[in-house]
MOPAC internal coordinates of N, CA, C and O (Angstrom, degrees):
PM7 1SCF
backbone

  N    0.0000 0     0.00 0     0.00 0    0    0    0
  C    1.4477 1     0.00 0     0.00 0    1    0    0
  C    1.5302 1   109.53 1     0.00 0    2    1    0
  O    1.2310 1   126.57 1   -50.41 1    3    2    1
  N    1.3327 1   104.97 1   129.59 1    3    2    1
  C    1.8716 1   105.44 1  -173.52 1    5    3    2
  C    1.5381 1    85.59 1  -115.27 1    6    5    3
  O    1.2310 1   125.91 1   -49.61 1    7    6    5
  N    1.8537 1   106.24 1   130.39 1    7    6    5
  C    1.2047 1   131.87 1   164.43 1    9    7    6
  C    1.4798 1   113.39 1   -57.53 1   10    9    7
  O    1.2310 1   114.15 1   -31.16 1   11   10    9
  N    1.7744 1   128.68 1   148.84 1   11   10    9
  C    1.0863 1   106.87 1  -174.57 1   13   11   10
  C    1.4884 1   100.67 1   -93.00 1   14   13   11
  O    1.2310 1   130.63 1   -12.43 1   15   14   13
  N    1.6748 1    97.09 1   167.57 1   15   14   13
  C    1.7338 1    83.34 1   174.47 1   17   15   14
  C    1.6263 1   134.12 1   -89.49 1   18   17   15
  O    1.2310 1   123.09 1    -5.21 1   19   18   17
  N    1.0137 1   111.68 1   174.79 1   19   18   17
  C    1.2890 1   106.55 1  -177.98 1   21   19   18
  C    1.7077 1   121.40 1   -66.14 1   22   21   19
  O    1.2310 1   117.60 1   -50.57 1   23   22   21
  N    1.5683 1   122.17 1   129.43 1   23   22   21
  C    1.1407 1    98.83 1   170.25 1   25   23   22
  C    1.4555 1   128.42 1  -105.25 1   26   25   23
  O    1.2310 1   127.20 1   -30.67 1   27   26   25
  N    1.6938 1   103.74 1   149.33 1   27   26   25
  C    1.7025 1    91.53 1   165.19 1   29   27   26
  C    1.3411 1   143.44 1   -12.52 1   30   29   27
  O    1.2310 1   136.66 1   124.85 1   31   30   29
  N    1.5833 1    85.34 1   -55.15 1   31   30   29
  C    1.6014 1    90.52 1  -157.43 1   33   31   30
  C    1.7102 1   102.96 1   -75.19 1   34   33   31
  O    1.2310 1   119.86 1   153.03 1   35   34   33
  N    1.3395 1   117.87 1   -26.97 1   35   34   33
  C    1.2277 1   140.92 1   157.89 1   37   35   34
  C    1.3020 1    97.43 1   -10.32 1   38   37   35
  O    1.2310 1   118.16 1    82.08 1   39   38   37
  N    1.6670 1   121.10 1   -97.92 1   39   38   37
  C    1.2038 1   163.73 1   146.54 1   41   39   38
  C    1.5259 1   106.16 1    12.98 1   42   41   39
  O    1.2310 1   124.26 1    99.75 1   43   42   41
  N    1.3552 1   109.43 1   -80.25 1   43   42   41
  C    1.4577 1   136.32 1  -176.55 1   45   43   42
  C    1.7245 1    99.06 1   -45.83 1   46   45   43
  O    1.2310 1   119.78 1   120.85 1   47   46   45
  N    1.7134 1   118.03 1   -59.15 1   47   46   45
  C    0.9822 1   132.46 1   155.10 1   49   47   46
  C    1.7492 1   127.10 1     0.09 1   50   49   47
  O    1.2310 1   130.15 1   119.45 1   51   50   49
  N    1.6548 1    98.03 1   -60.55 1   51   50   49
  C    1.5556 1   126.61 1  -152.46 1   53   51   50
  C    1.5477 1   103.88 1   -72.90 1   54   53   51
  O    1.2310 1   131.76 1   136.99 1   55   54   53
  N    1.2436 1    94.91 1   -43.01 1   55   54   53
  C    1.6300 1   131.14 1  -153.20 1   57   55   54
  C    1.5202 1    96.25 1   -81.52 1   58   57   55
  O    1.2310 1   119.34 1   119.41 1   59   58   57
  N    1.6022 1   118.87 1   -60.59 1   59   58   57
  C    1.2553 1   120.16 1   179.83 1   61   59   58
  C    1.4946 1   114.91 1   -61.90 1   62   61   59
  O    1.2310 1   111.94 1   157.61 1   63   62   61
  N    1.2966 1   132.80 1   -22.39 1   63   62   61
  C    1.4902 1   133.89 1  -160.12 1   65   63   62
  C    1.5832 1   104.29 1   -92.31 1   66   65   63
  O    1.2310 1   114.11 1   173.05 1   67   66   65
  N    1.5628 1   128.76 1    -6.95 1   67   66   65
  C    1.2491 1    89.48 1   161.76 1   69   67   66
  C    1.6229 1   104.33 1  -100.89 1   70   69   67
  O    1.2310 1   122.00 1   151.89 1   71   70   69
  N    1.4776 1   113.77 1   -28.11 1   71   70   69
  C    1.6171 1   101.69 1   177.81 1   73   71   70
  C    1.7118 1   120.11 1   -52.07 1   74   73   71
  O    1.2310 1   120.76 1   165.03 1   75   74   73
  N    1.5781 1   116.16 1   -14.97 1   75   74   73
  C    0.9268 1   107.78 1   169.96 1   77   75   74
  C    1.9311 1   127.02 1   -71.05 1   78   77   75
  O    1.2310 1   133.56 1   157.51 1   79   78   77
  N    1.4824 1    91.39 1   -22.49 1   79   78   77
  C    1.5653 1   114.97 1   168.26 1   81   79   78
  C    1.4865 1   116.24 1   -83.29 1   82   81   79
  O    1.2310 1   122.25 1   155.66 1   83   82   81
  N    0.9004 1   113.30 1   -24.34 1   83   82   81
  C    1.4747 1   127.73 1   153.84 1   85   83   82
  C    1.4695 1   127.15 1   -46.10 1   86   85   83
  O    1.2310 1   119.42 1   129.71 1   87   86   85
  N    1.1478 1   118.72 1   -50.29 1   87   86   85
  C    0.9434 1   152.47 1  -177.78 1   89   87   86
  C    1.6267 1   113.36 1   -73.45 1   90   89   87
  O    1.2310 1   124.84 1   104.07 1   91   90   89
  N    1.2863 1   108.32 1   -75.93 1   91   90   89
  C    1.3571 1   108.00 1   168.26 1   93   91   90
  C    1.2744 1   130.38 1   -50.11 1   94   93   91
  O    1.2310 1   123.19 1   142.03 1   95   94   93
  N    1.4822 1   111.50 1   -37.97 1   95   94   93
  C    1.3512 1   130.04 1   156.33 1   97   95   94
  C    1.6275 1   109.93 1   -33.52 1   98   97   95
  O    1.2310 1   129.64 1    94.76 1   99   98   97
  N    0.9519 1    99.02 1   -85.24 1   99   98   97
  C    1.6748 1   109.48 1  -175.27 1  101   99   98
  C    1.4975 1   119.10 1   -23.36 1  102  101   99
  O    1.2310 1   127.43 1   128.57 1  103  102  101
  N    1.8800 1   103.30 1   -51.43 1  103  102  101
  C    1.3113 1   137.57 1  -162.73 1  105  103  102
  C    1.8982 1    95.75 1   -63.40 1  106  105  103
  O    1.2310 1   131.39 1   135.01 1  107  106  105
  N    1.3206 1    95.62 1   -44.99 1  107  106  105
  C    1.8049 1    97.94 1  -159.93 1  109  107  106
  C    1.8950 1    94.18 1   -85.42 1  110  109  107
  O    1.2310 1   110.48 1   163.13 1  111  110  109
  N    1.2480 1   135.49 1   -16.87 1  111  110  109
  C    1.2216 1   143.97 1   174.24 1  113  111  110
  C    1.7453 1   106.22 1   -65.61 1  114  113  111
  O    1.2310 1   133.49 1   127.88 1  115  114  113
  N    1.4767 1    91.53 1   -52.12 1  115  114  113
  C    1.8061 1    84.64 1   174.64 1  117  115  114
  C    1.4167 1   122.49 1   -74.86 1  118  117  115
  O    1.2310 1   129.15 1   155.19 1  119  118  117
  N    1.4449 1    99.97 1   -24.81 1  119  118  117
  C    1.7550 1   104.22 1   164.21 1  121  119  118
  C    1.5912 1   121.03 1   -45.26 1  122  121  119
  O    1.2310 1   137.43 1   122.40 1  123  122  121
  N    1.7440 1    83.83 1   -57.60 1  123  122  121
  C    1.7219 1    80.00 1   172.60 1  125  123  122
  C    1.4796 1   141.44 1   -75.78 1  126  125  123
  O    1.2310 1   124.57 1   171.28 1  127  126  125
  N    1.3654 1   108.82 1    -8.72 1  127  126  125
  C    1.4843 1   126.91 1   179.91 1  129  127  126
  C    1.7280 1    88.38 1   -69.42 1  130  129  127
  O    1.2310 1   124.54 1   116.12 1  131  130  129
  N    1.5790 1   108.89 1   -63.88 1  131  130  129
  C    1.5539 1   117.49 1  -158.98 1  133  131  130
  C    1.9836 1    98.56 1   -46.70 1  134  133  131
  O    1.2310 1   124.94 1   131.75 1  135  134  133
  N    1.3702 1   108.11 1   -48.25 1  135  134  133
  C    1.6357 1   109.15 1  -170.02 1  137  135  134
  C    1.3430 1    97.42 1   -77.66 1  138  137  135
  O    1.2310 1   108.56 1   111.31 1  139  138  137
  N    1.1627 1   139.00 1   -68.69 1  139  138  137
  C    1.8817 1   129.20 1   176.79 1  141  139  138
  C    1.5078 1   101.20 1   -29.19 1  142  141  139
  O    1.2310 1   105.57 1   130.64 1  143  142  141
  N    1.2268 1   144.35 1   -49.36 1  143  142  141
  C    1.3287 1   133.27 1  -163.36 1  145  143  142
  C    1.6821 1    90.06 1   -80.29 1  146  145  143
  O    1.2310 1   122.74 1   104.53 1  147  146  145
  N    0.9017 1   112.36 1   -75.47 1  147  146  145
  C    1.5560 1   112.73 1  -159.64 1  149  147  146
  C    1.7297 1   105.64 1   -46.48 1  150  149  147
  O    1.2310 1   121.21 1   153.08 1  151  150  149
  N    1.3572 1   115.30 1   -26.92 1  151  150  149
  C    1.4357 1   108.85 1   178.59 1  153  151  150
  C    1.6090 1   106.28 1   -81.81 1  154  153  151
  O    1.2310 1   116.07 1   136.86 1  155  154  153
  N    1.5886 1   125.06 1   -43.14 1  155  154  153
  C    1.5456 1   118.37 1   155.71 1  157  155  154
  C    1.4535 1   111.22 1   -21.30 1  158  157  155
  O    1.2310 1   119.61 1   116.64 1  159  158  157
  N    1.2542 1   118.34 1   -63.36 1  159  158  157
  C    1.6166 1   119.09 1  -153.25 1  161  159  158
  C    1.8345 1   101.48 1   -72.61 1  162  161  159
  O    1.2310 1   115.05 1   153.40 1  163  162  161
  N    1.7335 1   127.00 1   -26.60 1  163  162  161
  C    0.9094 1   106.80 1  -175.51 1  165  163  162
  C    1.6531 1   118.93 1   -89.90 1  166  165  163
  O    1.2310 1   127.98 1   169.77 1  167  166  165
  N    1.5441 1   102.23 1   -10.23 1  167  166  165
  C    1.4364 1   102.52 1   167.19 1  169  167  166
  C    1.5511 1   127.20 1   110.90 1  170  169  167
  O    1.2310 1   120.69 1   -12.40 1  171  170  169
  N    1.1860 1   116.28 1   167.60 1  171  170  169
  C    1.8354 1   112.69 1  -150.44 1  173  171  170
  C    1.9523 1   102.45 1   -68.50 1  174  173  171
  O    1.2310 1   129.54 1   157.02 1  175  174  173
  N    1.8436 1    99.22 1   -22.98 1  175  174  173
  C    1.2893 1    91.22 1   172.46 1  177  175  174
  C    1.8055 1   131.74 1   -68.70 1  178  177  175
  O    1.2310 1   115.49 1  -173.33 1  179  178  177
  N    1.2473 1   126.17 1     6.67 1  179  178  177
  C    1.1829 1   147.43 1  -163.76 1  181  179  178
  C    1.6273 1   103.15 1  -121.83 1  182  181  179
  O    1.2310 1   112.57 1  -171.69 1  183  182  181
  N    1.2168 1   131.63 1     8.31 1  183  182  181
  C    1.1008 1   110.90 1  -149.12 1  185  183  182
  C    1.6142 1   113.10 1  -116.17 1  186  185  183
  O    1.2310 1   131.92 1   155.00 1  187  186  185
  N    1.6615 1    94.60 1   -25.00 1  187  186  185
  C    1.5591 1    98.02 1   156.89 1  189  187  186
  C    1.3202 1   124.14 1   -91.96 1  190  189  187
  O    1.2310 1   100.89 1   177.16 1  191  190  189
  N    1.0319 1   152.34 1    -2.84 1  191  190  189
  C    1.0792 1   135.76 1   113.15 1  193  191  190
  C    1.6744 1   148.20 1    -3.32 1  194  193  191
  O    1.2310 1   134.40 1   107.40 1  195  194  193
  N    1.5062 1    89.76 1   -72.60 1  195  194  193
  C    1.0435 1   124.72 1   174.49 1  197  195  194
  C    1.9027 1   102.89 1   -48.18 1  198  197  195
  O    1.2310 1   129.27 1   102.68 1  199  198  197
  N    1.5965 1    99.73 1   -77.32 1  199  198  197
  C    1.1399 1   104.77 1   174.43 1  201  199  198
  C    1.8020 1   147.97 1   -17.66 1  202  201  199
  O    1.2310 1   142.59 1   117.52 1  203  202  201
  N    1.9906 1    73.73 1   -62.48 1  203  202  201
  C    1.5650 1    96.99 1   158.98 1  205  203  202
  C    1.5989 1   111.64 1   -64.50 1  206  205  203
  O    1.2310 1   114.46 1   150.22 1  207  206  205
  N    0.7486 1   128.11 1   -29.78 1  207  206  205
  C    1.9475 1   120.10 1  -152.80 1  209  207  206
  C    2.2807 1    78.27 1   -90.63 1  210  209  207
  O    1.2310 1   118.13 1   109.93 1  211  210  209
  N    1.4815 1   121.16 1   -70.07 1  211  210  209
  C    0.7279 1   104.72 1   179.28 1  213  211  210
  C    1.6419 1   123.11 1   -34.03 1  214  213  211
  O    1.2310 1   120.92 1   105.82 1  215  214  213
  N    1.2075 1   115.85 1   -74.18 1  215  214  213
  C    1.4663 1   114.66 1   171.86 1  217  215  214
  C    1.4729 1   119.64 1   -19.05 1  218  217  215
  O    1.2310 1   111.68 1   137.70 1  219  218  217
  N    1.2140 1   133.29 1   -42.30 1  219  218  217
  C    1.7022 1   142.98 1  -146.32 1  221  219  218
  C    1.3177 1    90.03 1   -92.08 1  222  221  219
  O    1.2310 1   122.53 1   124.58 1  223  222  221
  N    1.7109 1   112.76 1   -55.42 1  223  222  221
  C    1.4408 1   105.40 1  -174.46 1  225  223  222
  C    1.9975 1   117.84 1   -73.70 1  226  225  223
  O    1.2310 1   121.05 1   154.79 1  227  226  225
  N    1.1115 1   115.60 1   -25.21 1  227  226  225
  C    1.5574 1   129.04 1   161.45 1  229  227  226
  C    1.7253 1   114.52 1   -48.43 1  230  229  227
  O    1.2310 1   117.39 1   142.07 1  231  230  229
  N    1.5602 1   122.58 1   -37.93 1  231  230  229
  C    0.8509 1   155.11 1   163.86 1  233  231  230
  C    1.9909 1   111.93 1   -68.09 1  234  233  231
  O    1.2310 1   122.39 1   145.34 1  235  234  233
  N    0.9828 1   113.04 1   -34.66 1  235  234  233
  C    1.6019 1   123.57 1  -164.93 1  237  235  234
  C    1.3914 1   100.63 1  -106.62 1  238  237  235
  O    1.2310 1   115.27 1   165.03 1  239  238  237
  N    1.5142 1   126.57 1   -14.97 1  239  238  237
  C    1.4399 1   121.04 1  -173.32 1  241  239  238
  C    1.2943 1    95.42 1   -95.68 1  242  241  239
  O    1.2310 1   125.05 1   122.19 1  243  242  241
  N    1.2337 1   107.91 1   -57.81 1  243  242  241
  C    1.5501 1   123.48 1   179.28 1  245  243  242
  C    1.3273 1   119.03 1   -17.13 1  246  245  243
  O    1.2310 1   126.32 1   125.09 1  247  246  245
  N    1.7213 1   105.45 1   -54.91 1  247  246  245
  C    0.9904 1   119.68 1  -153.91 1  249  247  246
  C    1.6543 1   105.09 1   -97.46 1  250  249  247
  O    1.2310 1   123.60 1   153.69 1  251  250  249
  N    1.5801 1   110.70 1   -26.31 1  251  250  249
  C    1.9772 1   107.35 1   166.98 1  253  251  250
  C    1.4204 1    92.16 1   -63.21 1  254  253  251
  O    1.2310 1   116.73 1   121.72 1  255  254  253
  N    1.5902 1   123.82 1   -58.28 1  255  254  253
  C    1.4316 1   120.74 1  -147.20 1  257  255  254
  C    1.9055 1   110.25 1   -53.21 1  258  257  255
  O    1.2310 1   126.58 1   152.56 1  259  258  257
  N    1.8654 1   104.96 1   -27.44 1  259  258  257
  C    1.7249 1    97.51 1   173.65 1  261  259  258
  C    1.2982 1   109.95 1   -98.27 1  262  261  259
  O    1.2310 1   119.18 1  -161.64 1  263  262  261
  N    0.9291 1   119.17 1    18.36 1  263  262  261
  C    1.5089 1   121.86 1   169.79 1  265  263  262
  C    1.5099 1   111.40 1  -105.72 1  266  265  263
  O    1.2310 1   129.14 1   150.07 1  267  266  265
  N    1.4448 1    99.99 1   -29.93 1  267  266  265
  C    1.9720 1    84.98 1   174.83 1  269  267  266
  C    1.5326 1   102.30 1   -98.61 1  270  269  267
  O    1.2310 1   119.45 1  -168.62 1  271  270  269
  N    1.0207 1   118.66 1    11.38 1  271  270  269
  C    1.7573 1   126.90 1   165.48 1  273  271  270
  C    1.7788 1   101.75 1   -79.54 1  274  273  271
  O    1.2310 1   128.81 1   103.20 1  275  274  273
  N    1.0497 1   100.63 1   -76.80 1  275  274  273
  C    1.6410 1   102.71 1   178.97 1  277  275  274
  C    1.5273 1   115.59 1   -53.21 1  278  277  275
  O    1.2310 1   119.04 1  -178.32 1  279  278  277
  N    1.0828 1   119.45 1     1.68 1  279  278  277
  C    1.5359 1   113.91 1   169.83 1  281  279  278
  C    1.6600 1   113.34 1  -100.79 1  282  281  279
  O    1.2310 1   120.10 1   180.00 1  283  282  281

């Protein structure tokens, strides 16, 4: 039995997938800098709210991101 071989594109594949997480990473970091500041400026009355709604979705990514892992 001959193993098949490895392919390039395989390879190329491997390499690109975490800079692509990299990337997004970065992207959703400035998201949150941009909304933490802008919610600073409107003030302590906004802030539970805020908190909570952030939290739910921190909670909601989490939870697609191990679910489309385990699939």
């Amino acid at each position: 039995m001959v193993a098949d071989p490895a392919l390039a594109a395989d390879a190329l594949f491997d390499q690109l997938m975490p800079l692509s997480q990299l990337v997004i990473g970065i992207l959703v970091l400035a998201a949150v800098a941009v909304s933490v500041h802008r919610l600073i400026l409107r003030g302590p009355s906004r802030m539970g709210g805020a908190m909570l709604l952030a939290g739910g979705a921190v909670v909601c990514v989490a939870v697609v991101s191990y679910l489309v892992q385990t699939l």
